[in-house]
C-alpha positions in Angstrom: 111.3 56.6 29.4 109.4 57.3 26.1 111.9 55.6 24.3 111.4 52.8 26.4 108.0 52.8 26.1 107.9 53.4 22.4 110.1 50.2 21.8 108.4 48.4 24.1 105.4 49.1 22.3 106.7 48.3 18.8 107.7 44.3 20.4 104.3 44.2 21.8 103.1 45.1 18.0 105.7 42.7 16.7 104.6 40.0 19.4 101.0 40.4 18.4 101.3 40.1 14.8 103.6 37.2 15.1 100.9 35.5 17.6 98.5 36.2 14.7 100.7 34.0 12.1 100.8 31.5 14.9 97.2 31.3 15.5 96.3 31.0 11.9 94.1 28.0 10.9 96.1 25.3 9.5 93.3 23.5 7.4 90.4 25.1 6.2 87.0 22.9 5.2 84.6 24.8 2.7 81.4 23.9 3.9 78.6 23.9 1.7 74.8 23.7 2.0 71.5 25.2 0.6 70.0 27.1 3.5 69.5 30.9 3.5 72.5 32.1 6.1 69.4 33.2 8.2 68.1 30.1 8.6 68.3 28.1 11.9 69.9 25.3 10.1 72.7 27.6 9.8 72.9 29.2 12.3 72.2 26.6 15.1 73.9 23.4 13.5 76.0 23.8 10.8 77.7 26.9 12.0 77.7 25.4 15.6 79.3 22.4 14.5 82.3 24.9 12.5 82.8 26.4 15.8 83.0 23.1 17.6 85.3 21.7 15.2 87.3 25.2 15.5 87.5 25.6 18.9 88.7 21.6 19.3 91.6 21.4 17.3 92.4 24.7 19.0 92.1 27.1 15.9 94.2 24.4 14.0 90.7 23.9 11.3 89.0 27.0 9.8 85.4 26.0 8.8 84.3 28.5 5.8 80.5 28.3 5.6 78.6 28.5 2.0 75.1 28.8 2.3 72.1 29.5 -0.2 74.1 27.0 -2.6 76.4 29.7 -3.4 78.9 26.9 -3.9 77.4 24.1 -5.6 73.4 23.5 -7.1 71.0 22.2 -4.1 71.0 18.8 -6.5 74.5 18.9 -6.7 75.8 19.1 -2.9 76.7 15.4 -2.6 78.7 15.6 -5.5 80.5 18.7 -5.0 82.5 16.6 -1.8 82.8 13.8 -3.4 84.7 15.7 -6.4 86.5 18.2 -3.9 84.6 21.4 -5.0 84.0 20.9 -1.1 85.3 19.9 1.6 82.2 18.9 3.5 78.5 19.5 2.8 74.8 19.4 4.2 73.1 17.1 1.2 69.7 15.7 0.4 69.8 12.2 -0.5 66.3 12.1 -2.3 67.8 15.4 -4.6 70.0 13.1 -6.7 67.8 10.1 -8.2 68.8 6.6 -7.5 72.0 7.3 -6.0 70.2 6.2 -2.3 67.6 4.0 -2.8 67.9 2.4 0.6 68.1 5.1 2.6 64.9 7.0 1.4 63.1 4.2 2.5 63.0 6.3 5.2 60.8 8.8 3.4 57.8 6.1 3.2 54.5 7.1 5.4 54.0 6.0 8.7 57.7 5.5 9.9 58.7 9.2 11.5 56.9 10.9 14.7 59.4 13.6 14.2 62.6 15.1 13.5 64.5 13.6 16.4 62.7 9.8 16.4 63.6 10.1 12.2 67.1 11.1 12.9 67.8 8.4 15.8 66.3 5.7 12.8 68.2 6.8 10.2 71.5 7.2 12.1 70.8 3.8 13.2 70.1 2.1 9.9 73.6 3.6 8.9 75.6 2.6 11.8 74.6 -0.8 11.5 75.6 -1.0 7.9 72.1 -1.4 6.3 72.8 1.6 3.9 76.6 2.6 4.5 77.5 1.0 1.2 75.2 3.5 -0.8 78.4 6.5 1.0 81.5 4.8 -0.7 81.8 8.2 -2.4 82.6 10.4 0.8 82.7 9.6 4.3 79.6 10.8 6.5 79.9 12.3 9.7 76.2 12.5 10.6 72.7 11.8 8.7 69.3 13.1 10.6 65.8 13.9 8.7 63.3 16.7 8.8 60.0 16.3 10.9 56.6 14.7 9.1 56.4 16.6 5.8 53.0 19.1 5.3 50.8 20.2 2.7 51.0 23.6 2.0 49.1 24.9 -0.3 47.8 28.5 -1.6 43.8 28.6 -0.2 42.5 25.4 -1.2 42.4 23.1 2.0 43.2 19.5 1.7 41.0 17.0 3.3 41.3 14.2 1.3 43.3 12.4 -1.5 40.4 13.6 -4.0 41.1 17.2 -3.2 44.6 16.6 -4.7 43.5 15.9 -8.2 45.1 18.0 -10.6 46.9 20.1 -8.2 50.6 21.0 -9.2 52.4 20.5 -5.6 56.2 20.5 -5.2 57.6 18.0 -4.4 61.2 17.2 -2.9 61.9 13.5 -4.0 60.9 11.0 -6.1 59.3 9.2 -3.2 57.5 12.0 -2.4 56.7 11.8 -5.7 54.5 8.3 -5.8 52.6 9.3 -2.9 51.3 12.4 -4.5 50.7 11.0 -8.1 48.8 7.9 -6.3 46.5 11.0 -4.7 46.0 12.4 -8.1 48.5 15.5 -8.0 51.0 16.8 -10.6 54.3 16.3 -8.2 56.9 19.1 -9.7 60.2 18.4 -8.7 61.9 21.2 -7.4 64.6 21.8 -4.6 63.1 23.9 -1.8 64.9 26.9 -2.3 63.3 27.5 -5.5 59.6 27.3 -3.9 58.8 30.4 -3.4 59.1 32.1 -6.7 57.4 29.0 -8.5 54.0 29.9 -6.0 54.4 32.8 -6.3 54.6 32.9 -10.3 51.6 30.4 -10.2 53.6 27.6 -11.6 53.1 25.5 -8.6 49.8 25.5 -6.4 51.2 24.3 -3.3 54.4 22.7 -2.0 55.2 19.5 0.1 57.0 20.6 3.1 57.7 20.4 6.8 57.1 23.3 8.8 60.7 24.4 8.9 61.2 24.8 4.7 58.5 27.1 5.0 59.6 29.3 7.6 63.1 29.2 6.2 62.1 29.6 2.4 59.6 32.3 3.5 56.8 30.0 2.0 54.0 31.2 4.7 53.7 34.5 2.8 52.4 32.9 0.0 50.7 29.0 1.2 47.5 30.0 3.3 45.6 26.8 4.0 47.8 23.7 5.6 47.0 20.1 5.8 49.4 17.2 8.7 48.5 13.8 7.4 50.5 12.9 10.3 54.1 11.0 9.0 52.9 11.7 5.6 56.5 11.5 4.4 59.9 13.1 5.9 63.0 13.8 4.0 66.9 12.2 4.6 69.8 14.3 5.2 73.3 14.2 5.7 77.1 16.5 6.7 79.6 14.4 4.4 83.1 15.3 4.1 85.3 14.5 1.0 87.7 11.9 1.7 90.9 13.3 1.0 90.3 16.3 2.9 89.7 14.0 6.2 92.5 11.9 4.9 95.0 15.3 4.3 94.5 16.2 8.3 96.6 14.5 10.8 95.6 12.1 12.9 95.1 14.0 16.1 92.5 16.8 14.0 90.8 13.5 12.3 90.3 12.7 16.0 88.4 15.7 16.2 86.2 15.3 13.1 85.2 12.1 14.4 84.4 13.1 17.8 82.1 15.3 16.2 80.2 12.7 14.0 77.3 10.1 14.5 74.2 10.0 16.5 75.6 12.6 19.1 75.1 15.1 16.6 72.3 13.5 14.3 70.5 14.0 17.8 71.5 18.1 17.8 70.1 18.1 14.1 66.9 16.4 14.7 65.8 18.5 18.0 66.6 21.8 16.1 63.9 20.8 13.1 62.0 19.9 15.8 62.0 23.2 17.1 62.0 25.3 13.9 59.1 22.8 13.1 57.3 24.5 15.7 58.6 27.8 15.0 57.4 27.8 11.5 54.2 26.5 12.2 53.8 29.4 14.8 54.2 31.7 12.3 51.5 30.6 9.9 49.1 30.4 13.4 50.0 34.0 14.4 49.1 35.1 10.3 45.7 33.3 10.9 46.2 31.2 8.5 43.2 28.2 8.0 44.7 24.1 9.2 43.5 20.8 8.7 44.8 17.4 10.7 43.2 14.9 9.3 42.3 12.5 12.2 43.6 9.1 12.0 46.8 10.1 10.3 48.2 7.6 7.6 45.4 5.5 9.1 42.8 7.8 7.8 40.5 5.3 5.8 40.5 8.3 2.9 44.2 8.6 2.9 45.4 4.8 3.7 44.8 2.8 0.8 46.5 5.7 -1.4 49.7 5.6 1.0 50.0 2.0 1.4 49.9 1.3 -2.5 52.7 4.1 -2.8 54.8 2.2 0.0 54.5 -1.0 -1.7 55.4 0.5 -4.8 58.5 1.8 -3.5 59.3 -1.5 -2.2 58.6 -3.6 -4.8 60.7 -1.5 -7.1 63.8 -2.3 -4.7 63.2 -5.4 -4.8 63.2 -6.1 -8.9 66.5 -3.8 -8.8 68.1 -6.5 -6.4 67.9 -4.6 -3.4 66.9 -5.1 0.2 64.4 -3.0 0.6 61.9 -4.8 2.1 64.8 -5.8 4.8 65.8 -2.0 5.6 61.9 -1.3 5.5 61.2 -3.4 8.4 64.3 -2.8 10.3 63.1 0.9 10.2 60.0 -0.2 11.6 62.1 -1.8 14.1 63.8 1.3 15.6 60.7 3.4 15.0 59.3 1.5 17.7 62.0 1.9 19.8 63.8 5.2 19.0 63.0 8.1 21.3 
């Protein structure tokens, strides 16, 4: 009977090992991105979506996450799929100049309420084609934006545009960009990640952010006074995949990666800033930290003219390059008023 036992045990062994083989992941996707593996961006969507795509092509694609840009520079994500260091990647458009023009028209004040109506826009404006030709490089699977973007900055409270003069601020994009320099401000571009330890070595004096960057790149401990000129600006984003790694899976698995693309899961990405939004603006209230919303928004006869020449300048630059800016621009103003 032991012998029995014993043997039966060693095929239970052999059986188990063998299932192991049989279970193991026949593709695996490197997934890079720049988010602390802490952060809710991590943890609540990109690692969701790895699971998702694991657990429907039944174990069949392995999704090895890379966060804090351990794979690839912040400025570099977009690039690092389309040259295969990669397989798929969470990228800032406005991080790598020029390359989408179109699509940070989104970025201009007044368009966003919050993360989920900016998401539902920009998802739209690529489904219909508007800006799909700036992606010939890789082949997106979703593109959502951030919630209206903040001042943060160290004590000095921002009321008005004048209050901005001189100020060394951070600033995410080139877009971003215009519409502090037209306030006065030394814009400093710098990917967020890097935030932190420029404040705190005093080579910035305050950062442009949404509440989420600074709860997840700990910016709260150092920026004191905040300032919501309502849909100041927001920020694009996207999960692109390289080509030939969608190309390389069969048919059936590419079935999955496309059920788990497109406004489905632009949706998922824009209700989770919206909630880490709230999060990280929590935390600054419970720190007793001083606020500012300056009434009127973008409408705010201070802050208006200042915006509106930045927007214009944006536009008109499109335009003298050839492009349809002006077209997109209004378009977004189409489904602003009529995204959720």
């Amino acid at each position: 009977m032991f012998r029995k036992l014993m043997i039966a045990g060693a095929m239970t062994s052999v059986l188990a090992v063998s299932f192991g083989q049989a279970q193991a992941a026949d593709y695996t996707l490197r997934f890079s991105h720049q988010w602390p593996p802490v952060a809710g961006m991590q943890k609540e969507l990109f690692q969701v979506w790895a699971d998702t795509i694991a657990k429907e092509s039944d174990g069949r694609i392995e999704v090895e996450m890379y966060p804090s840009a351990t794979l690839a520079a912040p400025p570099a994500q977009y690039e690092a799929v389309e040259d295969g260091i990669a397989d798929v990647a969470a990228a800032i458009q406005g991080y790598t100049a020029n390359r989408f023009p179109l699509t940070q028209v989104v970025e201009l004040p007044g368009l966003i309420k919050n993360a989920a109506h900016g998401s539902c826009i920009i998802q739209s404006l690529y489904d219909e084609g508007l800006i799909s030709d700036e992606y010939k490089g890789t082949r997106p699977l979703f593109l959502f934006t951030h919630g209206q973007g903040l001042l943060h900055t160290g004590d000095k409270l921002i009321a008005t545009p004048a209050d901005l003069a001189g100020l060394r601020i951070r600033r995410p994009t080139s877009v971003v960009a215009n519409i502090l320099e037209a306030a006065g401000a030394q814009p400093l571009g710098m990917p967020a990640p890097e935030s932190y330890q420029a404040m705190q070595l005093d080579v910035i004096d305050g950062v442009a952010l949404p509440w989420e960057g600074a709860l997840a790149f700990r910016l709260n401990e150092l920026a004191t006074a905040h300032t919501s000129v309502g849909d100041l600006y927001t920020l694009s984003f996207l999960v692109t995949m390289n080509e030939d790694s969608f190309e390389n899976l069969p048919e059936d698995l590419q079935e999955v990666v496309k059920n788990n693309s497109g406004m489905a899961w632009s949706e998922k990405a824009g209700n989770l800033f919206d909630a880490l939004d709230a999060k990280g603006m929590k935390q600054a209230q419970d720190a007793g930290h001083t606020f500012l919303t300056v009434e009127g928004g973008v409408d705010n006869p201070a802050w208006k003219p200042v915006l509106d020449q930045a927007t214009e300048t944006y536009l008109a630059d499109l335009e003298s390059r050839g492009l349809p800016g002006r077209k997109v621009y209004a378009r977004a103003k189409e489904l602003a008023a009529t995204c959720k």
